[in-house]
C-alpha positions as CSV (number, residue, x, y, z in Angstrom):
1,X,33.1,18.5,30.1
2,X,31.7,18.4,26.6
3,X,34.7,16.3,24.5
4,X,34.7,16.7,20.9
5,X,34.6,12.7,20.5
6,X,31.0,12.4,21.7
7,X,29.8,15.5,19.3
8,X,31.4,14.3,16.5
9,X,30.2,11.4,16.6
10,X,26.1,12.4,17.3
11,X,27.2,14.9,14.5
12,X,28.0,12.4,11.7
13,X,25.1,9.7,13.0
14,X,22.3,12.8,12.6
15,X,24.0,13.6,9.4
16,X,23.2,9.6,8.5
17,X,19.5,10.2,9.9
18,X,19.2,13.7,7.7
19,X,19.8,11.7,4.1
20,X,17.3,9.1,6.1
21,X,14.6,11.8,6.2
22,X,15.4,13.4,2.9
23,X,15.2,10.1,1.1
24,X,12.2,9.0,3.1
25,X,10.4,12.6,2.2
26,X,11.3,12.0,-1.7
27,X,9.4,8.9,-1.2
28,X,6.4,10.4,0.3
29,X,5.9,12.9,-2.2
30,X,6.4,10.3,-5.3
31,X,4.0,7.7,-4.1
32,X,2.2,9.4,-1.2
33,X,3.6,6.4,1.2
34,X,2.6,7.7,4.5
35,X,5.1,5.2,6.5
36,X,7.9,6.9,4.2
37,X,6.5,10.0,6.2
38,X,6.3,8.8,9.3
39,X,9.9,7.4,8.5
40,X,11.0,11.0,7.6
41,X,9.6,12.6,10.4
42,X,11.1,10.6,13.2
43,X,14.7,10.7,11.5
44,X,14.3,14.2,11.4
45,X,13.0,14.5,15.4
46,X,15.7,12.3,16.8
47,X,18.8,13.6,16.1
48,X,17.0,17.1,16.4
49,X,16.4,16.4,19.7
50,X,19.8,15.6,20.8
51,X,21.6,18.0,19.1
52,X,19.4,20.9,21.2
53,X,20.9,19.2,24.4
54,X,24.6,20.3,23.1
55,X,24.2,24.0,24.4
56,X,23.1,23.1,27.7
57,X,24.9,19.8,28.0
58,X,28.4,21.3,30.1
59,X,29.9,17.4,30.8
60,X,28.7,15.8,27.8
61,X,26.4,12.6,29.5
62,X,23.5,14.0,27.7
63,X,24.9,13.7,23.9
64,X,26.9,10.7,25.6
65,X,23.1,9.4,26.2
66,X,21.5,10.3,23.3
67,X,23.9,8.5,20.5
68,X,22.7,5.0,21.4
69,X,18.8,6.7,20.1
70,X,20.2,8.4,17.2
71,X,22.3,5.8,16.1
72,X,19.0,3.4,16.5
73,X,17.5,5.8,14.6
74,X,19.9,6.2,11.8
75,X,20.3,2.3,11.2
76,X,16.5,1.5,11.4
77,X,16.3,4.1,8.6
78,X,18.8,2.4,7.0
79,X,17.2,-1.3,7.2
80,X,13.9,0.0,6.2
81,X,14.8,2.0,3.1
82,X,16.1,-1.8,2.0
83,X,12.8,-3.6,2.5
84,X,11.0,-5.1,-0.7
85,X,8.0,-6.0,1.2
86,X,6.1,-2.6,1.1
87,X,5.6,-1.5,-2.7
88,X,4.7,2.2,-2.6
89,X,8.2,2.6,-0.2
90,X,10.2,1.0,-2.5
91,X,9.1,2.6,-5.1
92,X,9.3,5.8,-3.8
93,X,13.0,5.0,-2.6
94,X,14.2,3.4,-6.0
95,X,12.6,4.2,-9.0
96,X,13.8,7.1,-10.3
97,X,17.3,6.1,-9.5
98,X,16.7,2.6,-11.2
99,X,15.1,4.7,-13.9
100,X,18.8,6.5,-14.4
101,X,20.5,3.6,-14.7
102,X,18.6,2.0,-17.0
103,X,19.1,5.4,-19.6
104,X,22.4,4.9,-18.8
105,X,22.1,1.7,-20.2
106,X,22.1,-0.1,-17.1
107,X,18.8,-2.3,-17.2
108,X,19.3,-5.0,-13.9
109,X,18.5,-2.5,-10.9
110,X,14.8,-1.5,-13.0
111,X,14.1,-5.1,-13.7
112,X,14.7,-6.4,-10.4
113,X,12.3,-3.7,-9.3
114,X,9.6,-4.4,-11.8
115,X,9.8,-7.9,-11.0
116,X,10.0,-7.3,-7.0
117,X,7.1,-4.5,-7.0
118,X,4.7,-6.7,-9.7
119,X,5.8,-10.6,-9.6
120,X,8.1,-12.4,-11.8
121,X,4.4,-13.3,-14.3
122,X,3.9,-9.8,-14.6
123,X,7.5,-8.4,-15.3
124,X,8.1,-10.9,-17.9
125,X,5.1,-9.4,-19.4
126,X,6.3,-5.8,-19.2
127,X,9.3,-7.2,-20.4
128,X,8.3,-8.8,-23.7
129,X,5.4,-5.7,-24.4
130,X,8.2,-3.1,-24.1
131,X,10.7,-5.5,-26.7
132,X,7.9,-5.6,-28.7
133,X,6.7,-2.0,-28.6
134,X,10.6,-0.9,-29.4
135,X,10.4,-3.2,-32.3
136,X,7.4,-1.1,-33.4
137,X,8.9,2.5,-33.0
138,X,11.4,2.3,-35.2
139,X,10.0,1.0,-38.6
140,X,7.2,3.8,-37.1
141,X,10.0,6.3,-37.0
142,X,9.7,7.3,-33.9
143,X,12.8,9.4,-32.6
144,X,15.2,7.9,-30.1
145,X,14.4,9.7,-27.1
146,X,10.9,9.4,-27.5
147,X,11.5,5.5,-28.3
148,X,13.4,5.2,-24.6
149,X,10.1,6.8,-22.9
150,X,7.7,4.5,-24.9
151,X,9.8,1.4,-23.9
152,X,9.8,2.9,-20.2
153,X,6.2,3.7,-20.6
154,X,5.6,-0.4,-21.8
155,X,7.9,-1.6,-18.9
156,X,6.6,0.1,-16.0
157,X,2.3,0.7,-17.4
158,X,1.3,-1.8,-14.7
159,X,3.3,-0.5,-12.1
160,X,0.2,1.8,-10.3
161,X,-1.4,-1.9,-10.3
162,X,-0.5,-2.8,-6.9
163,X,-0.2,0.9,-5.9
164,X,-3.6,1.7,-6.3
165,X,-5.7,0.5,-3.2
166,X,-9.3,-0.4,-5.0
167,X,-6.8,-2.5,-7.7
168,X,-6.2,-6.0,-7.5
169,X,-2.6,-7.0,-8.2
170,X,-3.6,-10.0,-11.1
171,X,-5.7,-7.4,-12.5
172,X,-4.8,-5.6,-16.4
173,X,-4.0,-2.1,-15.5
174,X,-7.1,-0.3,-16.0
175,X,-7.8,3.9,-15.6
176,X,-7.4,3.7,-12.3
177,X,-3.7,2.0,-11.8
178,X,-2.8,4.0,-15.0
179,X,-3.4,7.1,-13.4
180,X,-1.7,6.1,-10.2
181,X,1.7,5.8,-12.8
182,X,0.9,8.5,-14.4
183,X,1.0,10.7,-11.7
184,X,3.9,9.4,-10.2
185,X,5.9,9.6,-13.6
186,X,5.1,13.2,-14.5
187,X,7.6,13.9,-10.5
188,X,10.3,12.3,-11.7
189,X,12.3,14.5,-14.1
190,X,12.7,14.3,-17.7
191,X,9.8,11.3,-17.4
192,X,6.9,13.3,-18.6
193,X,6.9,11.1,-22.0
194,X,6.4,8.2,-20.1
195,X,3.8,9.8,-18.2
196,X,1.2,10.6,-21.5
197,X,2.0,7.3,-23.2
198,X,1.0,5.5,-20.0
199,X,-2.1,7.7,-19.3
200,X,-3.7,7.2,-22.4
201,X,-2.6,3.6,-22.9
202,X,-6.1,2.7,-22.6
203,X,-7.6,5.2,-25.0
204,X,-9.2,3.7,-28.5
205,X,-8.8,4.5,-31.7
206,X,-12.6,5.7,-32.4
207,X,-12.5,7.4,-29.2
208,X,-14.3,5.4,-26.9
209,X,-11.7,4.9,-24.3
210,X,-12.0,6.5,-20.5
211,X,-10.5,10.0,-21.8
212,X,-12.1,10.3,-24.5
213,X,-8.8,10.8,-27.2
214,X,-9.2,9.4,-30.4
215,X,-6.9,9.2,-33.7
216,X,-3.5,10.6,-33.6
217,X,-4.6,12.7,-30.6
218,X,-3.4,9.8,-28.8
219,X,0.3,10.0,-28.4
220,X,2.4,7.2,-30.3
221,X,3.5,5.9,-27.7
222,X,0.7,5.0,-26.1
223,X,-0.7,3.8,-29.5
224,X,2.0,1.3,-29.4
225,X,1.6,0.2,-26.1
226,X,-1.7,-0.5,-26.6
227,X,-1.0,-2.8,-29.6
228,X,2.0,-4.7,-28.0
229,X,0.1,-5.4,-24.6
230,X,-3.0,-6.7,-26.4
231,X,-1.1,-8.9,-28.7
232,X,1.2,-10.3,-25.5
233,X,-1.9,-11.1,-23.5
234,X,-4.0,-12.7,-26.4
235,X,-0.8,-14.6,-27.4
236,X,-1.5,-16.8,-24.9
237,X,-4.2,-18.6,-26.9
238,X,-1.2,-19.1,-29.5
239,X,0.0,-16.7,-31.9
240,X,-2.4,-16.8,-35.0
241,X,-5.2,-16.4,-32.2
242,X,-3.8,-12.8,-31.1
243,X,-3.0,-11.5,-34.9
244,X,-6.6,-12.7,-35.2
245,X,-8.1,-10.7,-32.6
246,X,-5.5,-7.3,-33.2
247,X,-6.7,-7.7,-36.8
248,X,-10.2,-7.6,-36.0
249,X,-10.0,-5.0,-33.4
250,X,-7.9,-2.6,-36.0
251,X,-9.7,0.7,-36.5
252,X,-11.6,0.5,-33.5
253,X,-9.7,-0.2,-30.5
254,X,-6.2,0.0,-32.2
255,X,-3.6,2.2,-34.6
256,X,-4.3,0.9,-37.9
257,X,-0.9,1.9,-39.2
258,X,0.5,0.4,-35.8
259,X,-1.2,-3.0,-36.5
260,X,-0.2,-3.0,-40.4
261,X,3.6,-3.0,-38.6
262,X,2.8,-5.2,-36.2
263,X,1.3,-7.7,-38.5
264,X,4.1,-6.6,-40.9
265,X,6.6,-7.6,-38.1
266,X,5.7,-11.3,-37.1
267,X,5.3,-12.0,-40.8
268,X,9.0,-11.5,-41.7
269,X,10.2,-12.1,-38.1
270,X,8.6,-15.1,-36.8
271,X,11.0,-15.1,-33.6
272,X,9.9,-12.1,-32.4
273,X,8.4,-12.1,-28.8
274,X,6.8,-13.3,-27.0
């Protein structure tokens, strides 16, 4: 006979492998991993497949047999959605709660991720382009909420880099690992700010950039970005070297009013980063 013990217990270990599967599917659709899928699919089936024993099942030893599988199932779920190894799974599992968090004003979980999914060389350059692009919105008087995207946007521009499968991970994000964040930005909610400063990070001043934007058609944000990632990368050649080369590339490739600031701002704050 069918004891209640057994049945609860295959009931709460499915209802362990259902978050499983919905986590897993929330994946998928943000990064399009297909092991997130697969993941999904067979925490869905499992303890699916049990559970259609209970109506037939009069002395319980099918459930009785079936929670060793389910339970498998339910903790292999588990141990995978905490992997770091695979980066479109982990971001799919953790961005958009890291994301909350950090507008909460809770910055550790999205740092560890940046530095996890991109390498610690590539986070701390994300990390001193986005101080640097919020030290450019506001004398730019850019409004707080749009501020938070454009330091989101400067964080997390590189992160289609090692998404993107034709994109090499030490490479600058170009159109192609742009778009792969772009697109993944405009599913989370209340990101689609992020999403058009990173898309058209790459666009130029005097329009010759992949989309083709020019002037204030580009958004701010990605105005600022632009500025604050050149300036990071050519201050590796030392500091007058990259006000040198944002100087001379003013008008062209970048915001003149966001270079005036920019110049403006290592002028009268020498200690700024990097």
């Amino acid at each position: 006979m069918l004891t209640a013990g057994p049945l609860v217990a295959l009931l709460m270990l499915s209802t362990a492998a259902a978050y499983g599967a919905w986590r897993f599917w929330c994946a998928h659709a943000l990064t399009g991993c297909r092991l997130a899928l697969v993941a999904s699919a067979i925490s869905v089936l499992a303890p699916l497949s049990a559970l259609s024993l209970v109506p037939l099942d009069r002395n319980g030893s099918h459930v009785q047999a079936s929670l060793p599988a389910v339970g498998a199932v339910a903790a292999a779920g588990f141990a995978l959605s905490r992997t770091r190894r695979l980066a479109p799974l982990t971001v799919g599992l953790w961005l958009p709660t890291a994301i909350g968090q950090w507008r909460q004003g809770q910055p550790g979980p999205l740092s560890t991720l940046i530095e996890t999914v991109l390498g610690q060389p590539a986070a701390a350059h994300a990390s001193r382009t986005a101080a640097l692009a919020e030290s450019l919105a506001e004398p730019l008087s850019v409004s707080r909420v749009e501020a938070d995207d454009v330091v989101l946007a400067a964080l997390l521009h590189a992160l289609g880099t090692p998404l993107g499968p034709l994109v090499a991970e030490s490479c600058p994000p170009d159109g192609a690992s742009r778009a792969v964040a772009a697109n993944i930005f405009r599913r989370i909610p209340d990101c689609h700010g992020v999403a058009a400063a990173i898309a058209a990070a790459g666009e130029r001043w005097d329009g010759a950039g992949p989309l083709g934007l020019s002037g204030e058609a580009i958004p701010i944000g990605a105005r600022i970005i632009a500025v604050a990632d050149a300036f990071d990368r050519a201050s590796e050649a030392g500091l007058d070297a990259a006000r040198r080369e944002i100087r001379d590339a003013s008008g062209t490739s970048f915001d003149p009013v966001v270079v005036s600031e920019l110049l403006y701002l290592y002028r009268e704050r020498p200690g700024l980063p990097p």
